[in-house]
Each structure stands twice: as structure tokens, then as C-alpha cells.
N, C-alpha and C positions, 0 to 999 in steps of 0.2 A: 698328323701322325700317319694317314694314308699315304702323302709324299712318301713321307722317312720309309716308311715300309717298302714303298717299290723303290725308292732307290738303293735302300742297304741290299733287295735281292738283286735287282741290276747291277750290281757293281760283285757282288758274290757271283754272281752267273759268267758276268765278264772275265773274274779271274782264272774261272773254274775252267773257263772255253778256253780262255787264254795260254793256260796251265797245260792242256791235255793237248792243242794244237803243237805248242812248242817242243815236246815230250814227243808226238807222232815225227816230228819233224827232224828233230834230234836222232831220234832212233833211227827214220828212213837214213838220215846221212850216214848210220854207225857214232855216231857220239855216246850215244846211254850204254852202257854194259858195266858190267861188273867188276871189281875188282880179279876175282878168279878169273872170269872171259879173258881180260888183259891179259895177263897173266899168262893163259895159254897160247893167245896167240903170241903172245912175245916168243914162246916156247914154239913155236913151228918148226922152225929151222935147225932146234936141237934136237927133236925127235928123229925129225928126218933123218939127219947126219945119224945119230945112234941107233937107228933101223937098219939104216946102211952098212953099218961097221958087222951087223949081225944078220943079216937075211939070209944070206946063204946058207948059212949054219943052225938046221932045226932049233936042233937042241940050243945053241945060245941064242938065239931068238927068243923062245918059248923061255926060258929064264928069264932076259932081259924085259918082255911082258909081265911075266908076274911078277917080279920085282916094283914094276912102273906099278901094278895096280892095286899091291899089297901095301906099298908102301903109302902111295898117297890116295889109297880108297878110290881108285878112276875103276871107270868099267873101261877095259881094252880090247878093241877086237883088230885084229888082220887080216885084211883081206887083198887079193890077187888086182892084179890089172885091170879083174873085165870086176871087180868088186863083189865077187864072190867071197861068203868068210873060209876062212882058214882056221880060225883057232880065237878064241873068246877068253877072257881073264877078268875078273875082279867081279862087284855086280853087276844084274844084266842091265844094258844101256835103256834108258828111254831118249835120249835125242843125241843129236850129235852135236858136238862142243867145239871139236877140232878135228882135221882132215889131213891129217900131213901126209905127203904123195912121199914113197919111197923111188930114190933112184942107184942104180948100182952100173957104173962106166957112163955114165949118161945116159942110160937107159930106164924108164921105169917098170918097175918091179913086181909092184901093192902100193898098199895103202896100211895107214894107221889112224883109224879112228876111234876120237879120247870122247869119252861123255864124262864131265867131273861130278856128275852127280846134282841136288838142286842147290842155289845158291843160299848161300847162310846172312848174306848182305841186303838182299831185298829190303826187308823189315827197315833197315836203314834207311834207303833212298824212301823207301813209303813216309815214314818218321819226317824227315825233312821235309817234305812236299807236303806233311798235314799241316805242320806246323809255321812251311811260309805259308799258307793258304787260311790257316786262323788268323797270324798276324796281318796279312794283306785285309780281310773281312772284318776284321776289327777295325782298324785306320779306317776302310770304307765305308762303318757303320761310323763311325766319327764326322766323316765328312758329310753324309747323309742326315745327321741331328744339325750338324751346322751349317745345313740349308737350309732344313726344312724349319725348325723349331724357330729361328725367325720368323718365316712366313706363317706359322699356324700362330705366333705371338700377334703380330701386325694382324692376322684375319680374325683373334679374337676381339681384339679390341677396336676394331673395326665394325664386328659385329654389335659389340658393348657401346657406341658412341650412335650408333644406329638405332636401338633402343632406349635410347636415352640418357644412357649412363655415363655422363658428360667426364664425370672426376674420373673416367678409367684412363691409364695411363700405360703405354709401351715400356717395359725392362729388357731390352735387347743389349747381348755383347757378344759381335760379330764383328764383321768386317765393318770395313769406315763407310761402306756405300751404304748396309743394312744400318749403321746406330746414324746415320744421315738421318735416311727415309725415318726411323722410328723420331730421332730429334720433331722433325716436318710434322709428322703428324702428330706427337705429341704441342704442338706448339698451335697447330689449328685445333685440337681438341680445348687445348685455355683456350686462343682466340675465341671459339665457337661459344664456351662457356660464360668464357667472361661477357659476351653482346648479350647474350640469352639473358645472363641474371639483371646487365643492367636495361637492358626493353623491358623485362616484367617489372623491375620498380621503377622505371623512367612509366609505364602505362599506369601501375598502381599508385604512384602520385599524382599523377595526371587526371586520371579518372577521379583520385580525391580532393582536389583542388578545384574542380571543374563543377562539384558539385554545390561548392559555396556558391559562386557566380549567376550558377543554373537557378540557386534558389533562391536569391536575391531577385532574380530578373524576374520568377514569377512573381513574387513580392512586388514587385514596381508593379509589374501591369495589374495585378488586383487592384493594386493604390491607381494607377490611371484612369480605369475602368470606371472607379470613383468621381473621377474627373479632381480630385484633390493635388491640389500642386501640379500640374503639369508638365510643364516645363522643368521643375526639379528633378520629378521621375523620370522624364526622359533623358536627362541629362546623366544622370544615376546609371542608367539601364546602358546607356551609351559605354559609358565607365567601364562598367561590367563585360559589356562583348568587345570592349578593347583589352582586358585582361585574359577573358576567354582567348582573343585572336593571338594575342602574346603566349600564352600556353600553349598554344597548336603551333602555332609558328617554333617556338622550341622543339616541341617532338618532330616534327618535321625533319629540321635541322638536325637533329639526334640522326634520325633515320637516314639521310643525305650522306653521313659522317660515317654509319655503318657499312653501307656499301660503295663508300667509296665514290660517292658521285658528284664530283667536285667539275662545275666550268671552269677553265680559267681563259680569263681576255687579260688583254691590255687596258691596267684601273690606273686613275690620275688618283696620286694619297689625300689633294688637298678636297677634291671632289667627293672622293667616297667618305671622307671624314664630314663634308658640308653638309650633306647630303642626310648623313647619320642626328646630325644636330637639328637640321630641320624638319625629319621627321620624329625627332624626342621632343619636338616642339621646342627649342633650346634656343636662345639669341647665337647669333652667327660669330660674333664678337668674343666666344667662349675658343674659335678657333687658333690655337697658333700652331705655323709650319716652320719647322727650322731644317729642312732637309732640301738638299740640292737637287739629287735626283728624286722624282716622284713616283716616275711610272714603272709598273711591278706589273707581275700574271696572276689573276689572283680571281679568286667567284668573287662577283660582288655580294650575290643573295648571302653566301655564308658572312662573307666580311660585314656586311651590313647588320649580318643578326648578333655577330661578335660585337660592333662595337654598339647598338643596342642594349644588349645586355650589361657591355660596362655601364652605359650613361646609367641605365637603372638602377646598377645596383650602387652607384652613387648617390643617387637620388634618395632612396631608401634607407639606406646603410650610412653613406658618410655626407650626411645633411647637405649635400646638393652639388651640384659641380661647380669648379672655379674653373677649367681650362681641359680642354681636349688637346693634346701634343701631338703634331708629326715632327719624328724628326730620325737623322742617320744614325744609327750605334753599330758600330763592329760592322758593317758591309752589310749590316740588315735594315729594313724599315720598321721604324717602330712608331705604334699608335696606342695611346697613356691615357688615361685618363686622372684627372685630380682633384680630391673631393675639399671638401671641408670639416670633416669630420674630425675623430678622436684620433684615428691612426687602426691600425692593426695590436694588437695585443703581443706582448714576447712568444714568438713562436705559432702565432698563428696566422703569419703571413703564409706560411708554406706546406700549410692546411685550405685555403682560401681555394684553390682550384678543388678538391677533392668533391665527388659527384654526391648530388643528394644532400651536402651538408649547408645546412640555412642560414642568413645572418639573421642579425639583432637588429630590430628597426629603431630607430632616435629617438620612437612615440610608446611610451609605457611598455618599452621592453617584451612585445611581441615578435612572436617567430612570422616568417613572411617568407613569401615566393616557393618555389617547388626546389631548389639547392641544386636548378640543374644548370643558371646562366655561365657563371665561370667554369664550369668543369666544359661545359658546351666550348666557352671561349679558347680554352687551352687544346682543347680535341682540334681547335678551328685551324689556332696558332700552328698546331704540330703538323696537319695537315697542309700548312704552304708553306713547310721547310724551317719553320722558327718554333718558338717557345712562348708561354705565356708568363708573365711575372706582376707580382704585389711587395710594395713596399712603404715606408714611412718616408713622407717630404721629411727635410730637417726644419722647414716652418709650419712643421703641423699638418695632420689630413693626412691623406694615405693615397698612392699611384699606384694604378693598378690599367695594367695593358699588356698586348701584347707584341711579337716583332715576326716581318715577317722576310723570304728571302730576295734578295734582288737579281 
């Protein structure tokens, strides 16, 4: 509002300077006068000549004055060569209007100087000059809201996004550059929002998930401490910090995915797929490659926890893997994975990436994992130019991978 303010008065100031410049200017040349003014001086040259036809002649002089001052209310006076008066008629003058030089043989005579009295039009020209100078001030206060009241929109909610108050949202309608800028920032305020909400439940599953593991693990080592079963426990407790490491390793990845920090090298598909298989601990023989070209740009760490993720939630989910696929579709690489399971349910194949949301485990119908591996997958997929997809084999079991660009 401070903006608008000084600039509805700068732009009023401007017109006003502008205004009274052009008006000085006008008038030093002789443009502004009156109608009457015109008027008379158009009338120069006829007084003269009718002073003339009568100078000589008192008495018709002295008529032909009061007639002029009776008739159209002028103050008249006469005066001599050296401008001395002679004789005065009508009321007495305050300025002089017109000057008209009397000559008689070519010779001059006098003078007749007209005052017509004060002008009746003034009020006129004032009238006009108030009224462009409102409608200029107006337009200027016009333009002045529609600069400013963007910018006090954009610096509220700037202010409000800064405090925390993530859901506020720019309503700008200006120019294309200003509903740009307000678009931009409306769209990093979701962006901002949307990372925010899912970090605090990406951490607050995390942290609840973490807590089984934790307390399992103290659970073994009392049991070890015992010295009972040993080798069980430890095997147990192994278990445990490899599902811990699995859980940290996703938020990681989360976090990698958030800001954007992706490696990309030159990855062989049949490698980072072998690679994937033998650290799920998986026979190598689950591999098949049907793609010509191999080599892509691509992070391995993310690729590696992508396709991790699939194998697991194979494992889990769709009772175990039968085949890990590379192969070419559409100009992209794609890496599948294929379980042996029931399939996906009608309509819930294209739920299956959604964050948070958990499957059904093959064993007494427990919830399992944190529901963040395939959303993670698809973040992964989108981020090396492709997509992530779930679907039904037509011999049963369910593929689920994703593709990426070449």
C-alpha cells in the first residue's frame, strides 16, 4: 500500500507539473487567451480604420467612443501620440486589452485603448483543466493499484510461506509476467509443501518401524548374554540390522530424491541388474536380457535401491521372484520384475506406487514394510526420464518395474 501511495502521488504530481509547464508555455507563445481576447484583437484593424474616419472631428469621435462603450460595456479611452488621455468613456479600465494606433494620411494620430472588462470564460478553461486532471489522476491511481497490489499480494504470501503457512496461495490478475511469477511461486509453495508433509511421515514411519527392530535386537542380546542358543541369536539380531539397514537406506534415498542429487555415469543394464540379484541374495539364473542396447546414464546407488526394492517386494508380496527382465519398449530401458504371486487386484495395480500405502504379506495376512519402496521406485523411474509401472502376466503373478530413458 506504501508503493500505491507514492506512486498515485508521483504520477498526480507529474500531471499537475506537466499541466501548469505546458499552460506557462502556451501562454509565453500567445496560444491560451480567451475567447473575448480573440476576438478583439481580430478587431484591431477595425477600430483603427473607424478612429480614423473620425479623429479629426471632436464631436464625432466623442460619439463614436460612447457608442463603442455603451454599447458593448468596454472601458474606452483616447489618447494622443505621446499617450496622453484625451477623453475616457464607459467603465474605468483596469488593464489594457487592446491598443489600436490611430493613423490619419499615414501619419499617427492617438491611440485607442479597449479594456473589455474581466473575462466571463475563465471558469471554462479552469473546468476543463480540473476535470482532465481528475480523469488523468484517476487512470494514474489505476495504474498505481496495478503495480503495486501484485507486489504487496506476492510479499504477503511470501511473508505467510515464511512462517510456515505452507497452504497460502497467490490470487494475482495482472500482467502475463506478474500471474507468471505468482503461477512459480505458487507451485514452489505445493512443491515445498508437498516434501515437507512427506519427510514428516517418511521420518514418523521410520522412526516407528525402527522401533520393532531396536527392540528385538535388545531382546536377542539379553537372550545371548544368556549364552542360550547362540548362534540363533546372532543370526536373528543379523536379521534385524539388515532390515534396520534397509530402512535407512530408503530414507536416504528419499532424501537423495528431494534434492535432486542424482549421479549419473555410464551403467551396463545387464550389470546393474546382476548385481541387484546378487546382493537380494537371488540365483543369477533369475536374470533374463532381451535388450540390444544396454548402456544408459543413470546413478547406480538410486538404480540399485530401485531395483532392491522391486526384488523385495516380490519376495513379500507376490511369493517370491521367477525372473528379473531387461529389455527395450518404446526407445526406453526397462527393468521388471516377476513374481509368482496372486496378481494385483482390479484397480489396484495403479494404487501400487502411491507413498505410504502397504502390502499384504502371503503369511497370515500381515501388513509389512514402511509403504515407502515403490513410491520410492517410481520417484527413481521419473527421475531418469521414464515411468514406473505394475501389471498382471497373463500366466499369473504380477510385473512390476520400471523404464528408464536411453
Amino acid at each position: 500500500m506504501r508503493l500505491q501511495r507514492r506512486l498515485f502521488l508521483w504520477f498526480g504530481a507529474s500531471i499537475f507539473i506537466t499541466g501548469v509547464v505546458v499552460a506557462v508555455a502556451l501562454s509565453g507563445l500567445g496560444q491560451v487567451e480567451g475567447p473575448g481576447r480573440t476576438r478583439l484583437r481580430g478587431a484591431v484593424q477595425l477600430l483603427s480604420w473607424q478612429a480614423a474616419q473620425v479623429w479629426n472631428s471632436p464631436e464625432e469621435r466623442a460619439a463614436w467612443a460612447a457608442h463603442l462603450a455603451e454599447g458593448l460595456g468596454w472601458a474606452v479611452q483616447l489618447e494622443d501620440v505621446a499617450h496622453h488621455r484625451l477623453a475616457s468613456y464607459g467603465p474605468p479600465p483596469t488593464r489594457t486589452e487592446v491598443l489600436a494606433p490611430v493613423e490619419v494620411e499615414g501619419a499617427r494620430v492617438g491611440y485607442v485603448r479597449v479594456d473589455a472588462g474581466p473575462s466571463r470564460d475563465w471558469w471554462k478553461l479552469v473546468l476543463v483543466l480540473f476535470l482532465l486532471f481528475g480523469m488523468l489522476w484517476a487512470a494514474a491511481g489505476r495504474v498505481a493499484r496495478g503495480i503495486a497490489w501484485p507486489l504487496a499480494e506476492l510479499t504477503r504470501v511470501a511473508g505467510a510461506l515464511g512462517e510456515g503457512k505452507l497452504s497460502t496461495r497467490a490470487q494475482v490478475h495482472g500482467t502475463a509476467e506478474v500471474r507468471e511469477l505468482a503461477s512459480v511461486m505458487n507451485e514452489m509453495a505445493s512443491r515445498i509443501e508437498r516434501q515437507l508433509r512427506d519427510q514428516r511421515e517418511l521420518l514418523a514411519g521410520v522412526s516407528h518401524e525402527l522401533r520393532t527392530p531396536l527392540a528385538r535386537v535388545r531382546l536377542l542380546l539379553e537372550l545371548g548374554r544368556s549364552g542360550a542358543e547362540t548362534d540363533r541369536t546372532l543370526n536373528e539380531v543379523e536379521g534385524e540390522v539388515v532390515e534396520m539397514d534397509r530402512l535407512v537406506g530408503q530414507l536416504l534415498a528419499s532424501a537423495r530424491m528431494d534434492f535432486a542429487a542424482l549421479s549419473r555415469v555410464t551403467l551396463d543394464a545387464r550389470d546393474v541388474a546382476a548385481r541387484a540379484l546378487e546382493r537380494a541374495g537371488l540365483a543369477p539364473t533369475l536374470l533374463q536380457v532381451d535388450a540390444v542396447r544396454r548402456t544408459f546414464q543413470g546413478d547406480p546407488t538410486l538404480l540399485g535401491r530401485a531395483l532392491a526394492n522391486l526384488l523385495e517386494n516380490a519376495r513379500r508380496h507376490g511369493g517370491g521372484v521367477t525372473a528379473l527382465r531387461v529389455a527395450e519398449e518404446g526407445g526406453a530401458l526397462a527393468f521388471s520384475v516377476e513374481d509368482a504371486g496372486p496378481g494385483f487386484a482390479s484397480g489396484e495395480s495403479a494404487q501400487a506406487f502411491q507413498p505410504f500405502r502397504r502390502g499384504t504379506t502371503s503369511k497370515q495376512g500381515e501388513q509389512a514394510g514402511l509403504g515407502l519402496g515403490l513410491a520410492l521406485v517410481r520417484r527413481i523411474a521419473e527421475a531418469h526420464g521414464g515411468q514406473a509401472f505394475a501389471e498382471n502376466r497373463p500366466g499369473g503373478g504380477a510385473r512390476v518395474g520400471f523404464r528408464v530413458g536411453l
